[in-house]
C-alpha positions as CSV (number, residue, x, y, z in Angstrom):
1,X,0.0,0.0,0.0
2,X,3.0,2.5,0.7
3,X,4.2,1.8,-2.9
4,X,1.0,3.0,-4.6
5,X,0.6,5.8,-2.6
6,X,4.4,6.7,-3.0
7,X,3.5,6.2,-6.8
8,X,0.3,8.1,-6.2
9,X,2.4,11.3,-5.3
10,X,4.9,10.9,-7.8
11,X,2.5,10.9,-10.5
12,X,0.4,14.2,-9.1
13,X,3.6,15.6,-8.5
14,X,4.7,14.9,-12.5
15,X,1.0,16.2,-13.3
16,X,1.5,18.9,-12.0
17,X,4.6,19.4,-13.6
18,X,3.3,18.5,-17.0
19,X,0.5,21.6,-16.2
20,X,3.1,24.2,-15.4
21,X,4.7,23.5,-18.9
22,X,1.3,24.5,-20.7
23,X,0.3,27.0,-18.7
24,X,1.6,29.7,-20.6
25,X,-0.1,31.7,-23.7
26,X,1.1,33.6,-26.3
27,X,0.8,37.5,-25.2
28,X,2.0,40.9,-24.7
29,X,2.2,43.5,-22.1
30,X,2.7,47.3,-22.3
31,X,4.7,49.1,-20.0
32,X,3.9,52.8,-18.9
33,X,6.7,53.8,-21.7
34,X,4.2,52.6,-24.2
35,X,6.5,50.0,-25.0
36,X,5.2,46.7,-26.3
37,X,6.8,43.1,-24.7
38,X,5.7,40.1,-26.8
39,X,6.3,37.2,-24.0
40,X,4.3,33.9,-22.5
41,X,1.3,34.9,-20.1
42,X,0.3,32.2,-17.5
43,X,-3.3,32.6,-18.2
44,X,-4.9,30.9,-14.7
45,X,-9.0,32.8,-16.4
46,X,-9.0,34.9,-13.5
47,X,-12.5,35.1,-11.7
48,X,-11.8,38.5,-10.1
49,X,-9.6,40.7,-12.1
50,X,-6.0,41.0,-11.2
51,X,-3.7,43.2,-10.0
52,X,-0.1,41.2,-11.2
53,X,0.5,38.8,-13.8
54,X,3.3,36.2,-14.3
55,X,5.0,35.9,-17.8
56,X,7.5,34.5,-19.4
57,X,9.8,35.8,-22.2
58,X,10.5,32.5,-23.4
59,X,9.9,29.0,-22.8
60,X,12.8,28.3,-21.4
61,X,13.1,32.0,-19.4
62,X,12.6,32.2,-15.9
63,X,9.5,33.3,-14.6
64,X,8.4,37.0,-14.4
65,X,5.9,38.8,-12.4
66,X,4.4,42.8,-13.3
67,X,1.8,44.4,-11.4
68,X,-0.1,47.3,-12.6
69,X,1.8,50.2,-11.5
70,X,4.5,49.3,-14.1
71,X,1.8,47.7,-17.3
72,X,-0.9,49.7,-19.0
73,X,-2.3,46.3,-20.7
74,X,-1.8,43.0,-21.0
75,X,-3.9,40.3,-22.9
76,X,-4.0,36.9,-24.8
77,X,-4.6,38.2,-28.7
78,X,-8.3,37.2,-29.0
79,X,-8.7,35.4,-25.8
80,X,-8.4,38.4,-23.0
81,X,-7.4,42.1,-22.9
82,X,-6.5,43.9,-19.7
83,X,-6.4,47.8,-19.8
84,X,-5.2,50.1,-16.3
85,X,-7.8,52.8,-15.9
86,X,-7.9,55.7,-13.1
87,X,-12.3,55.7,-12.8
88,X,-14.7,56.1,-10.2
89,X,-16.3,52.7,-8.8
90,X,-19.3,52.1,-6.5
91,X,-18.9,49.2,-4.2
92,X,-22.2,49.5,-2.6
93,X,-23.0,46.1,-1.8
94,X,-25.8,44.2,-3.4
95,X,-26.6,41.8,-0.6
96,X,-29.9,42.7,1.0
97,X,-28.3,42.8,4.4
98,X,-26.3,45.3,4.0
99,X,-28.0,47.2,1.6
100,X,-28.3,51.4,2.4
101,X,-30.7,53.8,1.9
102,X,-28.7,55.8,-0.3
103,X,-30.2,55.8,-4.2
104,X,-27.2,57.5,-5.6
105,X,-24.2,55.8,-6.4
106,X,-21.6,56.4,-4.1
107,X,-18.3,56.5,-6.3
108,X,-14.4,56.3,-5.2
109,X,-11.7,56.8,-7.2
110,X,-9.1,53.6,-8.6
111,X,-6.4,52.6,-10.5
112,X,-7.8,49.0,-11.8
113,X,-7.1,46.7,-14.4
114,X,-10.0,46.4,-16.4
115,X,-11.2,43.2,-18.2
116,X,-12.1,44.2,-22.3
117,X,-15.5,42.2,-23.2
118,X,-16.3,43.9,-26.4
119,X,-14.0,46.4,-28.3
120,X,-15.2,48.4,-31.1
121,X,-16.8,51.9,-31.8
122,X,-17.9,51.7,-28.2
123,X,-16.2,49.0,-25.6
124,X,-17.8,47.3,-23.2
125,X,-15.2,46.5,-19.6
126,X,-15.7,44.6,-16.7
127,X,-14.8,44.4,-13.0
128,X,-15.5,41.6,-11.0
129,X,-14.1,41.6,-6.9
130,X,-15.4,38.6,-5.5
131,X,-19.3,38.9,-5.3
132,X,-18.9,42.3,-6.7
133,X,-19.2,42.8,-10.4
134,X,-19.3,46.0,-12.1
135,X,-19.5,47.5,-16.0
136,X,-17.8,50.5,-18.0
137,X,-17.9,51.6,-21.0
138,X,-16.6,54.4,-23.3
139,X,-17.1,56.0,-26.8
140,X,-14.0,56.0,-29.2
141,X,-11.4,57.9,-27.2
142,X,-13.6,59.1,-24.1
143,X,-13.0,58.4,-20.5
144,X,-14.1,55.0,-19.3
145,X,-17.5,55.6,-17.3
146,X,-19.2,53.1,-15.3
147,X,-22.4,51.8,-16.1
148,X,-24.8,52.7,-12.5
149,X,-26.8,49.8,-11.0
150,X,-27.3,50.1,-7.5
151,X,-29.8,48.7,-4.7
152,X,-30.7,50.3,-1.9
153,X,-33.7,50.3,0.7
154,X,-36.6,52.6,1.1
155,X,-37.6,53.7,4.4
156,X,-40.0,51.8,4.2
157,X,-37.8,48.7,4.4
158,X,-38.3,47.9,0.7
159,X,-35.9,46.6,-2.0
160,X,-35.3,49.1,-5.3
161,X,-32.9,49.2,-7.7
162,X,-31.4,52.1,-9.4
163,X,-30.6,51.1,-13.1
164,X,-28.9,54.4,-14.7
165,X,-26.9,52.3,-16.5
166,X,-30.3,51.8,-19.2
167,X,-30.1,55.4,-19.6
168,X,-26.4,55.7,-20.4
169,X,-26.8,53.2,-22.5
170,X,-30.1,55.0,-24.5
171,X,-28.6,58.5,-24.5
172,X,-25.4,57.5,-25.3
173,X,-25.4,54.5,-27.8
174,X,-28.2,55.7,-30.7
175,X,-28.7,53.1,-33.4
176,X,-32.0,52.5,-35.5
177,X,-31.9,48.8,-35.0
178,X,-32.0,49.2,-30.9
179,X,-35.2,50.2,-29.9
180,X,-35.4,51.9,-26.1
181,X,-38.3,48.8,-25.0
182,X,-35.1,46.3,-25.5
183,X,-33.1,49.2,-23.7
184,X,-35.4,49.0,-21.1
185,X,-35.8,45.1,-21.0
186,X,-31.6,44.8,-20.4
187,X,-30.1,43.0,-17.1
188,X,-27.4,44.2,-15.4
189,X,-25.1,41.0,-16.0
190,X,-22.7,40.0,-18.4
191,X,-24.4,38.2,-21.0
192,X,-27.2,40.7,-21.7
193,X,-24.7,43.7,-22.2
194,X,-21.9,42.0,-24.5
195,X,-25.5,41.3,-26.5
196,X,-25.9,44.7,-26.7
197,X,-22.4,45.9,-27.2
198,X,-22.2,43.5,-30.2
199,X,-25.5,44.8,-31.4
200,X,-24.3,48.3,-31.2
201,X,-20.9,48.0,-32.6
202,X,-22.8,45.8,-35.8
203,X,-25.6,48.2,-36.0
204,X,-23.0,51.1,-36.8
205,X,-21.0,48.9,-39.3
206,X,-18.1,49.3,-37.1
207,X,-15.2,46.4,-36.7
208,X,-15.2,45.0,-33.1
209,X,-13.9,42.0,-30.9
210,X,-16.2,39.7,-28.7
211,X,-13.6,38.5,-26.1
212,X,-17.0,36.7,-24.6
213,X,-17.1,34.4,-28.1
214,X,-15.9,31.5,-26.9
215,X,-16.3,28.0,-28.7
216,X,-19.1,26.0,-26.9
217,X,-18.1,24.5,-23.8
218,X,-19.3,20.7,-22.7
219,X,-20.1,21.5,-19.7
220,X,-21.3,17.6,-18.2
221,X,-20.4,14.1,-19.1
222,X,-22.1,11.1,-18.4
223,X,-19.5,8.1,-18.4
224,X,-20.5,4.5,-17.9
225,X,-17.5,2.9,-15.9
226,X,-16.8,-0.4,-15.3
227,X,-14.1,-1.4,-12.6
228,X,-12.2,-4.3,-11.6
229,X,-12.1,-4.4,-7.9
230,X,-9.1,-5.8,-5.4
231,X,-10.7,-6.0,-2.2
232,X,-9.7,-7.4,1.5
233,X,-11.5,-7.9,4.5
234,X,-9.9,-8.5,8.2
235,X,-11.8,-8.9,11.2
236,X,-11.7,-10.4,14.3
237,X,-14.8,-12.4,13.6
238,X,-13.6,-15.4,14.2
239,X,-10.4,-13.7,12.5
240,X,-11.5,-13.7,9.3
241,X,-8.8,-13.0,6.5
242,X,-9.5,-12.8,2.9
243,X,-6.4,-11.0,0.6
244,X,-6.7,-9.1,-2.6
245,X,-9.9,-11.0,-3.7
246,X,-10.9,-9.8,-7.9
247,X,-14.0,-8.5,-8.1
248,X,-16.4,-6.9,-11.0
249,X,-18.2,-3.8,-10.6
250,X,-19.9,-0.9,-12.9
251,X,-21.2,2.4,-12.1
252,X,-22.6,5.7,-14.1
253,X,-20.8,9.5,-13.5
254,X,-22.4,12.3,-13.8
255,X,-20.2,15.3,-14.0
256,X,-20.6,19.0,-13.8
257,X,-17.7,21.0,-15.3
258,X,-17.7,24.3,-13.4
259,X,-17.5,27.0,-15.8
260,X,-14.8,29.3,-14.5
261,X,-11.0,28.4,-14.2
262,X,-10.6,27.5,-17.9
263,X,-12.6,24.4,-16.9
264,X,-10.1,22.8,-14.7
265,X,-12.7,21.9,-11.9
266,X,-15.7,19.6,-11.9
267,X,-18.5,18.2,-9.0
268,X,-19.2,14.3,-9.6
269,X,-21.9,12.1,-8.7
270,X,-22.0,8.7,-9.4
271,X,-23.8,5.5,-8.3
272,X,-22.1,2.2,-8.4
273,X,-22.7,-1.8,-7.9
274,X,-20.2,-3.4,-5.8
275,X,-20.3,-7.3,-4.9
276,X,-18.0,-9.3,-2.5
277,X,-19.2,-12.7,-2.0
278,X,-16.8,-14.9,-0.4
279,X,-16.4,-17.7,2.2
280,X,-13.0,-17.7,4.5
281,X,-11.0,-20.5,5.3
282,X,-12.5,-20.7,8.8
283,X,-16.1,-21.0,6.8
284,X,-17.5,-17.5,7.5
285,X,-19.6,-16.6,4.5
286,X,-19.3,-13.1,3.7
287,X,-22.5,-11.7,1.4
288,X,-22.1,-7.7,0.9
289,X,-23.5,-6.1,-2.2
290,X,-24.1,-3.0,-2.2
291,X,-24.8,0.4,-4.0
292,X,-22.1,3.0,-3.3
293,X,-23.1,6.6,-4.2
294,X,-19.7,8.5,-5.1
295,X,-20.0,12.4,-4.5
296,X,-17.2,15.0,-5.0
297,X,-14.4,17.0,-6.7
298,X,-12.3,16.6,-9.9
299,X,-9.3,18.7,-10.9
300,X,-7.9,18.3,-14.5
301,X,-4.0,19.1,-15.6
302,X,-4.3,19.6,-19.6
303,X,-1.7,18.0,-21.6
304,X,-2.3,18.6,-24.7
305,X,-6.0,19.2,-27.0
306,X,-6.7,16.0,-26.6
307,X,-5.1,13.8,-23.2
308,X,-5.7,15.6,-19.3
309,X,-4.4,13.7,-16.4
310,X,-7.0,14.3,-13.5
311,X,-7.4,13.8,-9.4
312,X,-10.4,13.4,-7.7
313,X,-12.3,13.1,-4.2
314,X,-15.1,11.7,-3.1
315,X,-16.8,11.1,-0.1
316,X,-18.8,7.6,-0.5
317,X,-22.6,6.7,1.0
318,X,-23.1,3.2,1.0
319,X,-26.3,1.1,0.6
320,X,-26.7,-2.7,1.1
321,X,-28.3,-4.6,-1.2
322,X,-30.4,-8.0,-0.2
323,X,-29.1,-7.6,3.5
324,X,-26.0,-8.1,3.6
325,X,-23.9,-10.0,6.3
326,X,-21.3,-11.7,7.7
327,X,-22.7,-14.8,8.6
328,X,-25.5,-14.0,10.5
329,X,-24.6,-10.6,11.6
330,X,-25.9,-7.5,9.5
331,X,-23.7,-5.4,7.9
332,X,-23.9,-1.6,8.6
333,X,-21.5,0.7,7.3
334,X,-21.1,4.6,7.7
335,X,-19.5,6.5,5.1
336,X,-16.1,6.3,3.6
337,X,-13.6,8.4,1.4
338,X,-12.4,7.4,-2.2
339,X,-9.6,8.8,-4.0
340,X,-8.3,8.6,-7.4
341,X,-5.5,8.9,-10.1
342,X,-6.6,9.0,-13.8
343,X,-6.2,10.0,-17.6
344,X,-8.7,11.0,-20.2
345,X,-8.2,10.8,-23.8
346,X,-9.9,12.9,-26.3
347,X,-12.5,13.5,-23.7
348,X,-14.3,10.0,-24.6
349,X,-11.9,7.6,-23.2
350,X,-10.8,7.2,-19.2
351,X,-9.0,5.2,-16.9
352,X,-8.2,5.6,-13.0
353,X,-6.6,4.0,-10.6
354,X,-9.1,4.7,-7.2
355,X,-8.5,4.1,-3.3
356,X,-11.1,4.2,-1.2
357,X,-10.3,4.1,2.5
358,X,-11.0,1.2,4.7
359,X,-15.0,0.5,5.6
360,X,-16.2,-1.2,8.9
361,X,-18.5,-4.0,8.2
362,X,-19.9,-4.3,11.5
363,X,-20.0,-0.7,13.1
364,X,-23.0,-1.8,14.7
365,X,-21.3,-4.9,16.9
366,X,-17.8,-5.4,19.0
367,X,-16.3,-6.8,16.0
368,X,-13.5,-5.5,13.6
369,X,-14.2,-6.0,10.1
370,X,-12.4,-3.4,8.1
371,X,-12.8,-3.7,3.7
372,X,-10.5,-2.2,1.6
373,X,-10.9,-2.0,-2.2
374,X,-8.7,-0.4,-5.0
375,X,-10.0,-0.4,-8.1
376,X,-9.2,0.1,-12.0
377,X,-12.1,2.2,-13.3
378,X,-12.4,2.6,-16.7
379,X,-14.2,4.9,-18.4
380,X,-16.3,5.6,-21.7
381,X,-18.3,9.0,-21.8
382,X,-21.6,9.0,-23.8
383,X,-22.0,12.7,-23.8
C-alpha cells in the first residue's frame, strides 16, 4: 500500500509538472513607456480581475511577475485584454443585508485593471471583486465611465434598484436597430450587455472583438464505468482473512464542469454496484453487495488538445443490497472516502486507478471488520 501511494504522489507531482509547462499563452504586455513586450502569459482565467500577472519571455526563461503600477495592458490576442484605468467605482453592496438607503451611487476613485469584453466603436469592460461585479464603458477615445446599478432600501424597508446604466446606455449609444423597449428590458449582468455591445458595434458597421465568443463548452459528461475491484476484508470475527480477492463492478458518473478556471474543476456524482461474495477458510460466509453513491471533486491538468491527467475526491454513501452480512450478523456501514488517479483521452476515453479508504462492516457490533478496495475504473463517456 505505501508503494502506490508513494506512486500516487509521484505521478500528481509529474502532473502537475506536465500543467506548469502548458500553462503559458502567447501575449503581450505594455509598459507605462508605451512600449510593447511580446512574451508567455500564464493565463490561470481569472474570476476576479488581477492586480499582477506572471509571464514568461520564453519558454525556457525564468519566470516573471508585473503588477499594474508598471503595465498599462496585458492580454492573450483574442482570448483576453486587460487595460489600467484611473475611474470612479461604486462598491455598494448588493446583498440585501447590507444594503443602504442611499439611491445614488456612491463613487471612489481607482487605479484598476479592467477586463475588455467587447471592443469596437464603443467598448464594453468589466470588473468583477469577489461577489462584486461592475461595467464600464466608453465611446471612441472618451474616459471610461461606469455603467450605475445600484440597490438600496426605502424607508419603508423595501428593495429598489437604481438602473442608470439603461439610460447611459439609451442617451449615449443611438442606433436605429436598438429600440429603447429592448433598452429597457436589459439586465445588469454580463451576457445581456456583450449582446448589446455586439449589437451596437454591428448596427453602426463598425469592426469589433467579442472576447465573450468562446467555442461551446461541454459542460457535463455522463460516463459509464466499469471497474475491476481488489478487495480485503480482516476482522476479528472469528479472525476472518481474505487478501486481494478480484471482483467486478460498474457504475454511471455524472459530471458538472464548473465553468470558471478554464474548466479545470468539476462536481461528480456517481452510483455504483459493488459485490464481495466470499467464504474464509474458517467457513465465514461473507455476502455484501451494495450500491455506493460516489459524490465530490475533480481537478484536470491539460496536456495537450486531446489527453488531461485528473485527481479526484469523493466522499462515498453506501447502501446494502439484499441484506448483507457476515454470517449471521448485518452489515452496517457509515460513510467512507475514495480517492483517485486517472487520464482522459480525447474526452471519450478514461481510466483511473481509485482508493477508497478502509470500511467497517460491522459498526454496529464489537467486531473489527475493516474492507478495503482499490480499483481500476475505466471509463467511456456517452455525452
Amino acid at each position: 500500500m505505501m508503494k502506490i501511494k508513494l506512486l500516487f504522489l509521484l505521478t500528481t507531482i509529474l502532473s502537475f509538472n506536465c500543467y506548469s509547462q502548458i500553462s503559458f499563452e502567447n501575449g503581450y504586455y505594455i509598459d507605462n513607456n508605451n512600449q510593447k513586450i511580446k512574451c508567455l502569459i500564464k493565463n490561470i482565467d481569472w474570476e476576479s480581475n488581477p492586480t499582477k500577472f506572471k509571464y514568461k519571455l520564453t519558454e525556457n526563461s525564468e519566470l516573471n511577475e508585473k503588477t499594474i503600477k508598471s503595465v498599462k495592458e496585458f492580454g492573450i490576442p483574442n482570448i483576453l485584454k486587460y487595460v489600467k484605468s484611473l475611474v470612479k467605482i461604486d462598491r455598494s453592496s448588493n446583498k440585501a443585508d447590507e444594503l443602504d438607503n442611499q439611491r445614488k451611487a456612491a463613487f471612489q476613485k481607482e487605479e484598476l485593471f479592467l477586463r475588455v469584453l467587447v471592443e469596437g466603436k464603443s467598448t464594453l469592460y468589466s470588473y468583477v471583486d469577489g461577489n462584486l461585479p461592475r461595467y464600464f464603458y466608453s465611446i471612441g477615445e472618451s474616459n471610461i465611465e461606469q455603467l450605475v446599478f445600484k440597490s438600496y432600501t426605502t424607508p419603508e424597508n423595501e428593495i429598489r434598484t437604481n438602473n442608470r446604466f439603461r439610460n447611459q446606455l439609451w442617451n449615449n449609444l443611438k442606433c436605429a436597430n436598438i429600440k429603447k423597449n429592448r433598452v429597457e428590458k436589459l439586465n445588469y449582468k454580463k451576457s445581456d450587455l456583450v449582446n448589446f455591445f455586439v449589437n451596437y458595434n454591428s448596427c453602426n458597421n463598425e469592426e469589433y472583438i467579442n472576447f465573450e465568443k468562446k467555442e461551446k463548452k461541454d459542460l457535463f459528461n455522463l460516463t459509464i464505468r466499469p471497474r475491476l475491484n481488489s478487495s480485503s476484508l480482516a476482522s476479528n470475527y472469528r479472525n476472518t482473512n481474505i487478501k486481494n480477492e478480484l471482483g467486478f463492478g460498474f457504475g454511471i458518473e455524472a459530471e458538472f464542469i464548473l465553468p470558471f478556471y478554464k474548466n479545470k474543476w468539476s462536481l461528480l456524482i456517481e452510483p455504483t454496484y459493488q459485490s464481495f461474495i466470499e467464504e474464509s477458510n474458517r467457513n465465514v460466509i461473507i455476502n455484501y453487495s451494495s450500491i455506493e453513491l460516489h459524490t465530490g471533486v475533480r481537478h484536470y491538468f491539460f496536456l495537450n488538445d486531446n489527453s488531461k491527467i485528473f485527481i479526484n475526491a469523493s466522499v462515498i454513501y453506501d447502501f446494502g443490497l439484499n441484506n448483507p452480512q457476515i454470517d449471521l450478523l448485518e452489515i452496517e456501514t457509515p460513510f467512507n472516502m475514495a480517492f483517485g488517479l486517472g487520464y482522459k483521452y480525447n474526452d471519450k476515453f478514461s481510466i483511473e486507478l481509485r482508493y477508497q479508504t478502509p470500511r467497517q462492516l460491522l459498526s454496529n457490533f464489537d467486531f473489527f471488520a475493516e474492507y478495503k478496495t482499490l480499483s481500476i475504473v475505466f471509463g467511456y463517456s456517452l455525452f
